[in-house]
Kinemage of the C-alpha trace (Angstrom):
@kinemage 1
@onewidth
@group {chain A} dominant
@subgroup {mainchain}
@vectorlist {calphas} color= white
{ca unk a 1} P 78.755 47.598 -76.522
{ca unk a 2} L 81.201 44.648 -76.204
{ca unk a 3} L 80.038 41.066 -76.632
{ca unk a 4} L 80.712 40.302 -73.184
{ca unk a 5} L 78.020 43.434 -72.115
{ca unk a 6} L 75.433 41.370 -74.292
{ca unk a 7} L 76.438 38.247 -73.324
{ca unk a 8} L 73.352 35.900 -71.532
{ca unk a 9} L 74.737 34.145 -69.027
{ca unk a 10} L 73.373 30.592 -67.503
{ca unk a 11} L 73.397 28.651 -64.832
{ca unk a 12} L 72.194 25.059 -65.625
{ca unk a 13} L 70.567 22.862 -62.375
{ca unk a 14} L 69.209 18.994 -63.090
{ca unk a 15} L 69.941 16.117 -60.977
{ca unk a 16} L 70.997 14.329 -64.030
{ca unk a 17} L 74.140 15.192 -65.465
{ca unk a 18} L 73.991 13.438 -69.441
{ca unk a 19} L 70.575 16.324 -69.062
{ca unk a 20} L 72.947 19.005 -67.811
{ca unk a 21} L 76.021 18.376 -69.947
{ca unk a 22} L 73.232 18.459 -73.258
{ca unk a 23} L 71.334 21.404 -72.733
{ca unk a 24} L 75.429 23.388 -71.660
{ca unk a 25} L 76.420 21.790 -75.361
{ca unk a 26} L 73.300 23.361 -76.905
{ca unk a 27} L 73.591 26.604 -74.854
{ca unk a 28} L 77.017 26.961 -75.547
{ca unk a 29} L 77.002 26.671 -78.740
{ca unk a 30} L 74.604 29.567 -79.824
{ca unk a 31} L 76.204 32.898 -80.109
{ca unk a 32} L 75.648 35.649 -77.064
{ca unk a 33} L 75.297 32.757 -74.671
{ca unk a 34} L 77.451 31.511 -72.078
{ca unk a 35} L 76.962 28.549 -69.465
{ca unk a 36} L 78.728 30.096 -66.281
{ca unk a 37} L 77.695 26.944 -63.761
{ca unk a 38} L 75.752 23.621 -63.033
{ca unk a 39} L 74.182 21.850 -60.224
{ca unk a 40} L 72.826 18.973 -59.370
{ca unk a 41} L 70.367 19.985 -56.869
{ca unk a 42} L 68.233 22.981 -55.304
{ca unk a 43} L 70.422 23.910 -52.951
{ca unk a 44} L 73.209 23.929 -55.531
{ca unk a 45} L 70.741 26.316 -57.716
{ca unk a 46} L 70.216 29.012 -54.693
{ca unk a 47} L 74.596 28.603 -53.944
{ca unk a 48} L 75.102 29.017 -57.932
{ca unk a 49} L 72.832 32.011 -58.268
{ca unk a 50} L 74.239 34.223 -55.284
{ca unk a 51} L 77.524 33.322 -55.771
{ca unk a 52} L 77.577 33.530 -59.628
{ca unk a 53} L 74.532 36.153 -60.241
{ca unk a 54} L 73.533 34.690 -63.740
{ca unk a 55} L 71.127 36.492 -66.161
{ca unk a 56} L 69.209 32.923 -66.600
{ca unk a 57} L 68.949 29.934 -64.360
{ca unk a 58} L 67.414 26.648 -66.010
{ca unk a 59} L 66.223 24.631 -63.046
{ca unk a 60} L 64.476 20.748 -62.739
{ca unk a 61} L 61.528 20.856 -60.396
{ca unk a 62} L 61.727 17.114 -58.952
{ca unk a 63} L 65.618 17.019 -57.538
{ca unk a 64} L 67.373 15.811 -54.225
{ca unk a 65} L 67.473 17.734 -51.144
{ca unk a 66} L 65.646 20.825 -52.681
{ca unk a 67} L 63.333 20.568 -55.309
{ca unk a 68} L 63.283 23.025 -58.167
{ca unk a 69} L 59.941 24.780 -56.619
{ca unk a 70} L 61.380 25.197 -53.306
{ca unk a 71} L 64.815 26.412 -54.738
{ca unk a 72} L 62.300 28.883 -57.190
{ca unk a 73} L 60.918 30.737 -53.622
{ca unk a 74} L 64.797 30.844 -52.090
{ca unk a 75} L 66.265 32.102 -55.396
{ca unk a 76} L 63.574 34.871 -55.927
{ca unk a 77} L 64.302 35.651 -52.335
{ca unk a 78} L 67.802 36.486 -52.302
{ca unk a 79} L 68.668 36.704 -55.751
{ca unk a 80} L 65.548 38.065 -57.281
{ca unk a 81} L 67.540 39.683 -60.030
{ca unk a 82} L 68.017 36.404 -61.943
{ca unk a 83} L 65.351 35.003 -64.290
{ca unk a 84} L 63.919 31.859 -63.638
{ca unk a 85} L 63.284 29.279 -66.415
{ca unk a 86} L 61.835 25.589 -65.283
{ca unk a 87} L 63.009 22.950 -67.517
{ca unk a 88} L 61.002 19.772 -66.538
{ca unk a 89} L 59.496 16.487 -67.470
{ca unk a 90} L 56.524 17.378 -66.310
{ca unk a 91} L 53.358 19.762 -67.650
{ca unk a 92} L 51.061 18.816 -64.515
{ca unk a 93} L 48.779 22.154 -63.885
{ca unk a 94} L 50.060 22.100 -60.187
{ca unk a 95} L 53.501 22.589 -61.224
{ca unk a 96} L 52.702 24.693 -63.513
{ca unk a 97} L 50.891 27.274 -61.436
{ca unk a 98} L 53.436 26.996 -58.312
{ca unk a 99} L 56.029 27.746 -60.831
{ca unk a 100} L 54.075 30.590 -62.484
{ca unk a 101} L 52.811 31.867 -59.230
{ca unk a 102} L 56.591 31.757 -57.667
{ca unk a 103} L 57.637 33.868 -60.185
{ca unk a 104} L 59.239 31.574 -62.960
{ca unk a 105} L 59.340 33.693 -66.593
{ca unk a 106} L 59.432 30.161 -68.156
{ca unk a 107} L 58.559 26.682 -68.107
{ca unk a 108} L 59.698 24.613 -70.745
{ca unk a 109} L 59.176 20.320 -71.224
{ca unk a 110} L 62.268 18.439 -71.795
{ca unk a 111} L 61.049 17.809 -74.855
{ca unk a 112} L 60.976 21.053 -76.330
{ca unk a 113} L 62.905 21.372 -79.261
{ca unk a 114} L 66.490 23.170 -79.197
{ca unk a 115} L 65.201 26.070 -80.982
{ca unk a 116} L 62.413 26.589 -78.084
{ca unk a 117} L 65.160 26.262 -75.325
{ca unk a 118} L 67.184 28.520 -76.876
{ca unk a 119} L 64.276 31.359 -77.196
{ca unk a 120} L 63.185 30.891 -73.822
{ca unk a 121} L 66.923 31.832 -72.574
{ca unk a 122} L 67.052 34.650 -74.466
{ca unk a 123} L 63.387 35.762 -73.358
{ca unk a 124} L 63.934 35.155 -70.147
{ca unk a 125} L 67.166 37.383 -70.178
{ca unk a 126} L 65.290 40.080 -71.870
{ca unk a 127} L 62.199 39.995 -69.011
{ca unk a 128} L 59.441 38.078 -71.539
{ca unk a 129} L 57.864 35.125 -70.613
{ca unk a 130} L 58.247 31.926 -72.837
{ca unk a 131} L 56.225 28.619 -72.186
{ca unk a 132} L 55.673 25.362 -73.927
{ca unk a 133} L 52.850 25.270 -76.261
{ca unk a 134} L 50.923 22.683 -73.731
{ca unk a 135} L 52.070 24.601 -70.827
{ca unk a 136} L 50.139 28.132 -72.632
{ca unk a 137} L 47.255 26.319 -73.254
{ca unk a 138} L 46.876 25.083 -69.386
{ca unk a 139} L 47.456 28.840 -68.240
{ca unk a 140} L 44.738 30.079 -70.428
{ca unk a 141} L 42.218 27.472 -70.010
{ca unk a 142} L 42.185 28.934 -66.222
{ca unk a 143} L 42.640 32.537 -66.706
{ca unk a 144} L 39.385 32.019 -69.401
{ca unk a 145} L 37.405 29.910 -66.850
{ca unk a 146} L 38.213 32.312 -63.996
{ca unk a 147} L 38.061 35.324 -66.268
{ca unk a 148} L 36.671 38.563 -65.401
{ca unk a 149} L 34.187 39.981 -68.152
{ca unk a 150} L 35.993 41.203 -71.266
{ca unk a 151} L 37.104 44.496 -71.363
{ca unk a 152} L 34.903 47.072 -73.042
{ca unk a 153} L 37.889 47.992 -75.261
{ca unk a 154} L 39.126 44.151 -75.333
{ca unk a 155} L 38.244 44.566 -79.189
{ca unk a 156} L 39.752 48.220 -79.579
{ca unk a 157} L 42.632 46.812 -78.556
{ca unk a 158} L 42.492 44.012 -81.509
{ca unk a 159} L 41.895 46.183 -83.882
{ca unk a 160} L 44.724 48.659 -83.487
{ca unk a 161} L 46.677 45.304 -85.059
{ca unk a 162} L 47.839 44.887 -88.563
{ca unk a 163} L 46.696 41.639 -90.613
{ca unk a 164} L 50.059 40.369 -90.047
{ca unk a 165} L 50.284 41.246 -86.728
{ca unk a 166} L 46.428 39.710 -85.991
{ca unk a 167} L 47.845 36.400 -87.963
{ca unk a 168} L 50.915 36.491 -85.466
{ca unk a 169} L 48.645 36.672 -82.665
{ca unk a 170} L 46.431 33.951 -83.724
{ca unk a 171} L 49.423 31.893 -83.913
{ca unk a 172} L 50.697 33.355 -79.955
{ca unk a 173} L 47.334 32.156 -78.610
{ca unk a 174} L 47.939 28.617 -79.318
{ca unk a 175} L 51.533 28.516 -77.879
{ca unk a 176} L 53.731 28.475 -80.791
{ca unk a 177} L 57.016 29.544 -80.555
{ca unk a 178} L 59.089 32.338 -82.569
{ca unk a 179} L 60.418 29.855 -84.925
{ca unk a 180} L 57.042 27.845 -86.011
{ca unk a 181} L 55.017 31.022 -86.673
{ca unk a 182} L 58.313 32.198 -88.649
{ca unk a 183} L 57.692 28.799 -90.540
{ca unk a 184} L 53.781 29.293 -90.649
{ca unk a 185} L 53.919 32.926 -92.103
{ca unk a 186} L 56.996 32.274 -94.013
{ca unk a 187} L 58.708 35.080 -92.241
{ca unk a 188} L 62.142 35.414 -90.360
{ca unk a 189} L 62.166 34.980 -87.010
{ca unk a 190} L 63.700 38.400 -86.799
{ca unk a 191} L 60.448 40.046 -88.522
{ca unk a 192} L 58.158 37.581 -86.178
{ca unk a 193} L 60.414 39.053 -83.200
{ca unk a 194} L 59.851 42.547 -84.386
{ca unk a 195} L 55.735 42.205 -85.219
{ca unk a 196} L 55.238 40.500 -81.300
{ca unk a 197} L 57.265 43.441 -79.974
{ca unk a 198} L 54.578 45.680 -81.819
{ca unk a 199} L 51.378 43.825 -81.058
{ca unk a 200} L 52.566 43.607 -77.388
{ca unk a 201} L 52.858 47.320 -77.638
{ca unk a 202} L 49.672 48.200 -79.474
{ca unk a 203} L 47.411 45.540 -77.152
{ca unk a 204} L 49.442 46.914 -73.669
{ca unk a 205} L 50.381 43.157 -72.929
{ca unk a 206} L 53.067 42.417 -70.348
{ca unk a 207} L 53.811 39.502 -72.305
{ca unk a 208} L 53.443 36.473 -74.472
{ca unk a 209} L 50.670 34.661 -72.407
{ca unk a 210} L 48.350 38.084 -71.323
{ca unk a 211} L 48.267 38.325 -75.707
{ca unk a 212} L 47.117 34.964 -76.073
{ca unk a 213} L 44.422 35.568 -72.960
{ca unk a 214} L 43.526 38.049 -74.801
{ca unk a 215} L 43.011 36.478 -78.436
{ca unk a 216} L 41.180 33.675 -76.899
{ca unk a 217} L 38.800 36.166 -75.215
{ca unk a 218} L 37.787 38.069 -78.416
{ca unk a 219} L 37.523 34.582 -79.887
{ca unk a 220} L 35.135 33.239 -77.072
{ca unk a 221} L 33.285 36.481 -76.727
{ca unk a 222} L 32.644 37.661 -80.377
């Protein structure tokens, strides 16, 4: 496979530019990752991701003429292929669950480190979810206060973990990203990679946030 076949391409939208031109500098310097286009608006998010088709599109929610959420329900309408990561000041639960609920795979504060930004492009690309630590503990506060009784095999589930793999999780459920439970566990990121991949697998998770749902509820419940 050629680099350019494993390439993530991205298409960076934020109605101010010094924001733009940072995150393309950080982008494009990482390996595998290419900034294809930028915008300073919604409607130049929808034109960029029909006309360009990008694997990632970073996207502000408060912007002129379109705001991010409204250019979220056009782009997933007629470019659904392309993965939707919202890069945004704000961590307001409203946002938050418009975003989620319009089909974003990630929402990420400004403030996130470069490490975090950089994950969440390349989880995005690869169909996983990646949020903000504050942002994962707002969407499972509310799946835990709306949540259905556990599971009769909720624990079952748990169990089928390693130690490792339980410590991993523990670290998931409060939103920490690749790189701090790397740091935590004094593993690689490449081994804390490989051990979500298998407690995602082992627990039948979609993704990042339904395994921290779950920790929380064997927490709460046991």
């Amino acid at each position: 496979m050629t680099v350019a076949e494993t390439q993530v391409t991205v298409v960076i939208v934020d109605d101010d530019a010094l924001v733009r031109d940072g995150i393309a500098a950080i982008l494009d310097g990482q390996p595998g990752i290419a900034v294809i286009g930028r915008g300073g608006d919604g409607r130049d998010a929808v034109s960029l991701c029909n006309e360009l088709e990008p694997d990632v599109v970073l996207l502000d929610i408060e912007m002129p003429r379109l705001d991010g959420l409204q250019a979220l329900e056009e782009i997933k309408r007629s470019a659904p292929h392309v993965a939707v990561v919202m890069l945004t000041t704000f961590d307001t639960g409203p946002y938050i669950d418009q975003a989620l609920r319009g089909g974003a795979v990630g929402f990420l504060l400004k403030s996130s480190t470069y490490e975090q930004l950089v994950a969440a492009v390349r989880s995005a690309r690869d169909g996983h979810t990646m949020l903000s630590p504050s942002v994962t503990r707002h969407v499972v506060t509310g799946y835990l206060a709306a949540r259905r009784p556990p599971d009769s095999d909720d624990l079952s589930r748990v169990q089928k973990l390693t130690r490792r793999e339980r410590e991993v999780l523990e670290l998931i459920a409060t939103g920490a990203p690749n790189s701090d439970i790397a740091a935590a566990l004094h593993l690689s990121e490449h081994t804390v990679k490989t051990h979500v991949s298998h407690i995602l697998t082992k627990t039948g998770c979609a993704d990042r946030t339904q395994a921290a749902v779950l920790a929380h509820r064997i927490v709460r419940d046991s």
